[in-house]
C-alpha positions in Angstrom: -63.5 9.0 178.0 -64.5 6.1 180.0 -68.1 5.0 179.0 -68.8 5.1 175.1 -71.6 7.7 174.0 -73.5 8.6 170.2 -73.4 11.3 168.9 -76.3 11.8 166.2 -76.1 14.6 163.4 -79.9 15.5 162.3 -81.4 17.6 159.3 -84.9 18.6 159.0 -85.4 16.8 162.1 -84.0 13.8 160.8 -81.2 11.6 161.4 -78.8 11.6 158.8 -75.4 10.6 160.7 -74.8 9.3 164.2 -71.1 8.1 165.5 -70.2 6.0 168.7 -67.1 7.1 170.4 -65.9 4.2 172.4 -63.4 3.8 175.5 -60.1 6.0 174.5 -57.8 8.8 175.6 -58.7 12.5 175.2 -57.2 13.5 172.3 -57.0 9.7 170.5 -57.6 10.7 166.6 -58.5 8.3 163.7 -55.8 6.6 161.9 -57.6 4.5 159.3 -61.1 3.2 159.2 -62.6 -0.6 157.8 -66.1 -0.8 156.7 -67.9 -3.2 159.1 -71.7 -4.5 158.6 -73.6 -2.3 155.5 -73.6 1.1 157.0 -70.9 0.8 159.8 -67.6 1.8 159.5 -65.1 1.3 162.7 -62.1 4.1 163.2 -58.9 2.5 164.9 -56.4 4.6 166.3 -52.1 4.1 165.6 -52.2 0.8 167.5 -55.3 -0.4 165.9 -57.7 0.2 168.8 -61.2 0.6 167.9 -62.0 4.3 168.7 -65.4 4.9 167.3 -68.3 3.4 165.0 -69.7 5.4 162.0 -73.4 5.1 161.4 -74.1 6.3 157.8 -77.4 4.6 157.6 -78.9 5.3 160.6 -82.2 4.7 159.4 -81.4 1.2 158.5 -78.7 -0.1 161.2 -80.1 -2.3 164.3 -78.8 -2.5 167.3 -78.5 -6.7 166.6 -76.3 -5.7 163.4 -74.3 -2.9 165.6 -73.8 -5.0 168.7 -72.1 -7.9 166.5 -69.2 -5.4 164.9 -69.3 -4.9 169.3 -69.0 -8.4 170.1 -66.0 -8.8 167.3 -63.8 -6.2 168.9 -64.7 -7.3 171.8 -66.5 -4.5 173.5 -70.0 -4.3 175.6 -73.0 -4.5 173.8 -75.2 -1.1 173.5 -79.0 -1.4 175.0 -81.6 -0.8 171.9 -82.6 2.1 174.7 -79.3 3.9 173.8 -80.1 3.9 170.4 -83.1 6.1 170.6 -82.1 9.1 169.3 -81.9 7.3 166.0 -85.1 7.0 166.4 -86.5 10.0 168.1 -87.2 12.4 164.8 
């Protein structure tokens, strides 16, 4: 996968879960994970890549506090646009 993408998990029409996948080869799986900002905890493959973000509080996470764990790993910011789905139910 070459762009990043979320993924949100709803119930009862409301978010309860989202993740971002970021940049990685097909079949890249989670090796250990580090809690980040309240909310946001970052998966790192075997080498210590970042793989994906965890949103557990989607309800509460911004894009300001989600595009600083971005700007730490060094990775594009994501528009508050592609965060809508959070906020679509």
């Amino acid at each position: 996968m070459k762009q990043p993408y979320l993924e949100v998990t709803f119930r009862q029409g409301r978010a309860i879960a989202a993740y971002l996948y970021l940049p990685c080869r097909p079949g890249e799986k989670s090796f250990r994970s580090t809690k980040a900002d309240p909310g946001l905890v970052i998966d790192f493959n075997r080498s210590s890549k970042p793989i994906g973000i965890e949103i557990t509080a989607p309800d509460k996470v911004t894009a300001a506090a989600l595009n600083r764990v971005l700007r730490d790993l060094g990775l594009p910011p994501v528009k508050r646009l592609d965060l809508m789905p959070l906020r679509a139910a």
